[in-house]
C-alpha positions in Angstrom: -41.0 0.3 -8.8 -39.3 2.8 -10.8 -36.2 2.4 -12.5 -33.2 3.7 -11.7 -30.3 4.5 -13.8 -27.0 3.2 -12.2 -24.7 6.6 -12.7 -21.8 4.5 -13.0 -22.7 2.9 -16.4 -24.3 5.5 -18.0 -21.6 6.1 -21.2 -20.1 3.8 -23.1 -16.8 3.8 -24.7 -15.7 7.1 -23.9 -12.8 7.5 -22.6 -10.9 5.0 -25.1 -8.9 7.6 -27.3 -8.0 9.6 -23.8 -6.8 6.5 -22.2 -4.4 6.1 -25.6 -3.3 10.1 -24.8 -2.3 9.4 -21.7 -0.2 6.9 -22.3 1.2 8.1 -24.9 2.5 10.9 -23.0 3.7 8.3 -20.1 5.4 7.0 -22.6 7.5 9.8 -24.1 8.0 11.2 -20.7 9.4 7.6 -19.2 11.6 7.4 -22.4 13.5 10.2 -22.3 13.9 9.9 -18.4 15.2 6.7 -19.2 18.0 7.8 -21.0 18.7 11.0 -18.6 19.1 8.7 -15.8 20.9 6.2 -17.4 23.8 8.6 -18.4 23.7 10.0 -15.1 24.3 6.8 -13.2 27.1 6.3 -15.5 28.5 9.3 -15.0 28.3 9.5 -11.0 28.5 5.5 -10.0 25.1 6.0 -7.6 23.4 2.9 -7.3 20.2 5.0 -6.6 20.2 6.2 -9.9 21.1 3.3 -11.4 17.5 1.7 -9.4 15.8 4.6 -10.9 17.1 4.3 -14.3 15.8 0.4 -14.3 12.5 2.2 -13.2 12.4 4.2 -15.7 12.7 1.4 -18.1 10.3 -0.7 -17.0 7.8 2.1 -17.0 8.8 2.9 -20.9 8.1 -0.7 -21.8 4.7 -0.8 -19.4 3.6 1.7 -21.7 4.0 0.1 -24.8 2.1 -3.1 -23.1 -0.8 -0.9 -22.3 -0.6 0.7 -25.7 -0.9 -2.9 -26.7 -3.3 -3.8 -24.7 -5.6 -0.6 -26.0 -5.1 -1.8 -29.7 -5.8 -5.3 -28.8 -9.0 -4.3 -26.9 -10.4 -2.9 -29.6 -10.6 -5.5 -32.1 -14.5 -6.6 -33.0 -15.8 -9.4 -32.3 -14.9 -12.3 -34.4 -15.5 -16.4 -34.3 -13.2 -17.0 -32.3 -14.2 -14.7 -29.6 -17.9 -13.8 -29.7 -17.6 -11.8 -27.0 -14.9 -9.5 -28.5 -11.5 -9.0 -27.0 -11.9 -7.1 -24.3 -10.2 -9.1 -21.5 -7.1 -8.3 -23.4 -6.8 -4.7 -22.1 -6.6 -6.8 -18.7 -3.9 -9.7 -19.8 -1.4 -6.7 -21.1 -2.1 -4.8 -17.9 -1.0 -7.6 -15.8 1.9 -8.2 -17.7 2.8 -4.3 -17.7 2.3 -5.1 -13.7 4.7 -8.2 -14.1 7.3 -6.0 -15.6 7.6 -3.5 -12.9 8.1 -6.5 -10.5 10.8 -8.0 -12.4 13.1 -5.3 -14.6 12.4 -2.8 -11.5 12.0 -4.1 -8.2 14.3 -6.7 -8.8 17.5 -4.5 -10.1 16.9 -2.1 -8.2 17.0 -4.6 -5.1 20.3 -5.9 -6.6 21.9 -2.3 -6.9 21.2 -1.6 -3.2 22.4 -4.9 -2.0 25.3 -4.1 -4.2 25.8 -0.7 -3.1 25.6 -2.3 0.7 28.4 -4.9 0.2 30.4 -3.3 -1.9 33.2 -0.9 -0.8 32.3 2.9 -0.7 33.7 5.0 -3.4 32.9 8.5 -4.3 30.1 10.1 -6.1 31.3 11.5 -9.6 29.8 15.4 -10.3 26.4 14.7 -8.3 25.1 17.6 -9.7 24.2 16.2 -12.6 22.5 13.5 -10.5 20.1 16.7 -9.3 19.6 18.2 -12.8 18.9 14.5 -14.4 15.9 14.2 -11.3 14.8 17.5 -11.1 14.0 17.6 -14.8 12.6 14.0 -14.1 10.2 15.3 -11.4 9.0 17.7 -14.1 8.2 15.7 -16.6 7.1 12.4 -14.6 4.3 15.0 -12.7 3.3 16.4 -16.8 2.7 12.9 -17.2 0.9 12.5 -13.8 -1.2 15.3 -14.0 -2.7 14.1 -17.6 -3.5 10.8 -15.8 -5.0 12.2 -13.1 -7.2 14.5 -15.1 -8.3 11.5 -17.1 -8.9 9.5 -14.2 -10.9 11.8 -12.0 -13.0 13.4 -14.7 -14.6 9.2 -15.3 -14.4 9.2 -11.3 -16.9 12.5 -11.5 -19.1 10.5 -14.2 -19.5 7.4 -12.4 -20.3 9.7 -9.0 -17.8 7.9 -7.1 -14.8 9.3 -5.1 -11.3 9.4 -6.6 -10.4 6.6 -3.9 -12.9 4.5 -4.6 -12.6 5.0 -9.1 -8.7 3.8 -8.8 -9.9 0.6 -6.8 -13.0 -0.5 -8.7 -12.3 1.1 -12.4 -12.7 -1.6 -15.2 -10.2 0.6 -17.2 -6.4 -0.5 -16.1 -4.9 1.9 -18.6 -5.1 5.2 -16.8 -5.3 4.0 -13.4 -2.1 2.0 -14.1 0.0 5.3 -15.6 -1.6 7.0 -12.4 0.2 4.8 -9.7 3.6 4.3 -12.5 3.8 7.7 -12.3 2.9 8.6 -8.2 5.6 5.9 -7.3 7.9 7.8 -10.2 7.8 10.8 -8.1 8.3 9.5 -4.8 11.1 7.3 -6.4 12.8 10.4 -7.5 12.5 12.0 -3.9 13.8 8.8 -2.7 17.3 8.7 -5.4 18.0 12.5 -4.8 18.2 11.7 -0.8 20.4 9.1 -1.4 22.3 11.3 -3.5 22.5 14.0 -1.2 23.6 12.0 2.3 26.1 10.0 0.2 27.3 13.1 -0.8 27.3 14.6 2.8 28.9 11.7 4.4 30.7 9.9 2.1 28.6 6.4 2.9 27.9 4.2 -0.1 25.4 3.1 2.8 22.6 5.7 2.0 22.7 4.8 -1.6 21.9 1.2 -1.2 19.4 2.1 1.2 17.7 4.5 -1.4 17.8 1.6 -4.0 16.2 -0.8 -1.5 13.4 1.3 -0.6 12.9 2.1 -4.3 12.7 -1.8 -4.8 10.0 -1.8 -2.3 8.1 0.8 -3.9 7.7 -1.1 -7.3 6.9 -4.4 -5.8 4.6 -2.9 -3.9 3.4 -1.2 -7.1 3.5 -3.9 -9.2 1.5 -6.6 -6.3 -1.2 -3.7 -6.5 -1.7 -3.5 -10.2 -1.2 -7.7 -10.6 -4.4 -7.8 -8.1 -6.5 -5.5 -9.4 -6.1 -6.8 -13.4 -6.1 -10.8 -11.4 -9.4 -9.6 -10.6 -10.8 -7.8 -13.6 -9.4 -11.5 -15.5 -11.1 -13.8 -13.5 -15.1 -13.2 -14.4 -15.6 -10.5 -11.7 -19.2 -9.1 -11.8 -20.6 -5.5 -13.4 -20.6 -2.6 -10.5 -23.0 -3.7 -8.1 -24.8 -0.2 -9.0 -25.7 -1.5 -12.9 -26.2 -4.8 -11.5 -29.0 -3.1 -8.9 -30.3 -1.2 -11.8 -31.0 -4.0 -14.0 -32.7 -6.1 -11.3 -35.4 -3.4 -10.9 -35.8 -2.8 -14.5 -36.7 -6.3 -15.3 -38.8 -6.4 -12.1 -40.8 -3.1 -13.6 -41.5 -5.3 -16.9 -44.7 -6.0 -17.2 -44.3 -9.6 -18.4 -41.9 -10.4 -15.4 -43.7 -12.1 -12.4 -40.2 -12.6 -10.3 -36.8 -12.1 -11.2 -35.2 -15.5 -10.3 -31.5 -14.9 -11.1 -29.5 -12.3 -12.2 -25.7 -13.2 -13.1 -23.2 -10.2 -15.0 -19.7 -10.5 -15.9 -17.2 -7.9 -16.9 -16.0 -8.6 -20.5 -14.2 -5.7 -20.6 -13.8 -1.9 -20.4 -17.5 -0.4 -20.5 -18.8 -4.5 -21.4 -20.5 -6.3 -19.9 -22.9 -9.8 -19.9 -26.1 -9.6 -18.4 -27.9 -13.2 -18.0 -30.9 -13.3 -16.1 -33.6 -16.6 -15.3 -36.9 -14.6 -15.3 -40.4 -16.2 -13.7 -42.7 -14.7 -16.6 -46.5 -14.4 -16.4 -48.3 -17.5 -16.7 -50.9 -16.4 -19.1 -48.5 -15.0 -21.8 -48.8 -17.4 -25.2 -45.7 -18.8 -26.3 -45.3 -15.8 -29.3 -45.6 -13.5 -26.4 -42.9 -15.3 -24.0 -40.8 -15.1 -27.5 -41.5 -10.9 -28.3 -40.9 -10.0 -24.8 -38.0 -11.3 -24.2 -36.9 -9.6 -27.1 -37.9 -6.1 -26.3 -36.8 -6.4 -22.1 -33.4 -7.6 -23.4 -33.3 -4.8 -25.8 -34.7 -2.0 -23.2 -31.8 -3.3 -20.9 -28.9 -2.9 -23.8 -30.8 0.5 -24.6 -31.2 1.7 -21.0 -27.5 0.4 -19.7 -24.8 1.6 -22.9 -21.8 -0.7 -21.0 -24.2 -3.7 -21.4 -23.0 -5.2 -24.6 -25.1 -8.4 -24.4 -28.1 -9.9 -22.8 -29.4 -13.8 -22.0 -33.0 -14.2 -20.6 -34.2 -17.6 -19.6 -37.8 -18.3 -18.5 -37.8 -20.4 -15.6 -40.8 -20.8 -12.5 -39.5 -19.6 -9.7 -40.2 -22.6 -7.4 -37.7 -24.7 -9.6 -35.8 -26.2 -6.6 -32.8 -26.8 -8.9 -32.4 -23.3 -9.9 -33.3 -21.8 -6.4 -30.2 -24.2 -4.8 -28.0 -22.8 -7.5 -29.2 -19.2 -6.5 -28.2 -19.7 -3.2 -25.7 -21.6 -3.3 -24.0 -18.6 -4.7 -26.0 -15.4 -3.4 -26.8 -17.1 -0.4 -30.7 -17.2 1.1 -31.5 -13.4 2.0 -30.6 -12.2 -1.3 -32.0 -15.2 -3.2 -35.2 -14.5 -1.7 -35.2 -10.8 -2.1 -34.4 -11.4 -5.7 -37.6 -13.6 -6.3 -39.3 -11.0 -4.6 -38.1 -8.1 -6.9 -36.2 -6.3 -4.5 -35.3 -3.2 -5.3 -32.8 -3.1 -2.8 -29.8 -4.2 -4.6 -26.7 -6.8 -4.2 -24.4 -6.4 -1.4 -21.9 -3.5 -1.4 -24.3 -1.4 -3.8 -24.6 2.4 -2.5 -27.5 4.6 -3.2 -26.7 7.0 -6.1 
């Protein structure tokens, strides 16, 4: 069999000082929209942009989570965690995700319902409403397009769709900013419509509606975000593509009768822990069993750059114990197609 390099692990690392850029420039763009729409919802009354100003704030201090989360990635690996800290970029994100839910969704919910039950007044010089957005929409799509640049140039490297990269990344810093800033814009859309019918007609009614459906937005947002990091926290597996990869390469090794069990978890951005229970050649002498185990677990870290570490464990592959375990989780057609160094992959791998 040959081996075959899964395109979706084939760097390492980059990416890292990029993902910092971008959010750096979320940042300074969510900042000073902040404080634009916070004077401008004094100075009109509109609830709408009094939602959108909370927006605005919970995206400014989203970004300093993620930048936190970047810086607290990075850190070596230490005693305490021999793995490293990667996980942390995931922890931050889902508190950044948290955020959203809570200093967004929920004041702005609490400005429409305000804004409904309240008596109508009128708005106060809505034009600067419309300047305070409009130079909003600017800067929020800057901020936009640098994530989306970011974003679909590692969607091109790992040969998968746009779509399918915002789902499945293992990088939450980008992909968040990217959905912070598409439900900035629409958010914006959403407060200047408000603006304009409760200019039109004089109803306080279209302005707690426009805060309402902004609250919807962010939670929506936010549940989105929260599952996606959930996931990345909770031992998911590598990209079914490296995982495919790896299974043929240690079925080509010449010392490997049967691959027996193949287990990889996602330590972090571009990490990841390879363990596999390999049925080795009977005739190999136990120096042999020793120096090849060294050199496949080294070809693996060589030939896969996002796998960071590597456990091989010689076991027959009739132990009945093992097999039942192997099952038990990959259930009998793969656990059999495993042992027989299939080269077909895991479920939901795709041909490159």
């Amino acid at each position: 069999m040959s081996t075959e390099v899964s395109p979706a692990n084939e760097r390492h690392g980059s990416g890292g000082g990029e993902s910092t850029a971008t959010v750096l420039v979320a940042l300074g763009a969510n900042a000073l929209i902040a404080v634009a729409k916070g004077v401008a919802a004094v100075v009109t009354g509109s609830a709408a942009m009094a939602a959108e100003t909370a927006h605005s704030v919970a995206d400014t201090v989203n970004e300093v989570f993620l930048l936190t989360a970047l810086r607290t990635s990075a850190r070596p690996a230490d005693r305490e965690h021999p793995f490293g800290y990667g996980r942390a970029r995931y922890f931050w994100a889902l508190i950044a995700a948290g955020s959203i839910f809570v200093t967004g969704a929920l004041y702005s919910a609490y400005e429409g319902v305000e804004a409904l039950t309240s008596e109508s007044h009128d708005l106060e010089s809505p034009i600067v409403s419309y300047v305070v957005l409009a130079v909003a929409f600017v800067l929020e799509g800057s901020s936009l397009l640098k994530g989306l640049k970011q974003t679909r140039g590692e969607a091109r490297e790992h040969r998968q769709s746009f779509r399918r990269f915002l789902r499945t990344s293992d990088d939450p810093t980008a992909t968040t900013v990217v959905f912070e800033d598409s439900a900035a814009l629409v958010g914006l859309l959403l407060a200047g419509a408000g603006t304009a019918l409760h200019q039109v007609t004089g109803s306080g009614v279209y302005d707690g509606v426009a805060s309402l459906c902004i609250a919807l937005l962010l939670a929506l947002i936010a549940v989105r975000l929260g599952r996606t990091n959930m996931r990345l926290l909770t031992g998911v597996q590598a990209d079914p593509r490296l995982v495919r990869s790896v299974l043929v390469q240690l079925g080509d090794e010449p010392e490997v009768d049967a691959v027996v069990d193949l287990l990889t978890v996602q330590l972090g951005t571009d990490q990841v822990l390879v363990c596999a229970r390999l049925d080795l050649v009977d005739a190999l002498t136990s120096g042999e069993v020793e120096r090849a185990v060294v050199r496949i677990g080294r070809g693996v870290r060589d030939r896969f750059p996002d796998v960071t570490e590597v456990f091989l464990e010689p076991v027959p592959k009739d132990d009945a114990e093992v097999r039942e375990r192997v099952r038990v989780r990959y259930g009998d057609d793969l656990a059999n197609r495993m042992v027989n160094e299939a080269a077909d992959g895991l479920p939901g791998a795709r041909p490159s």
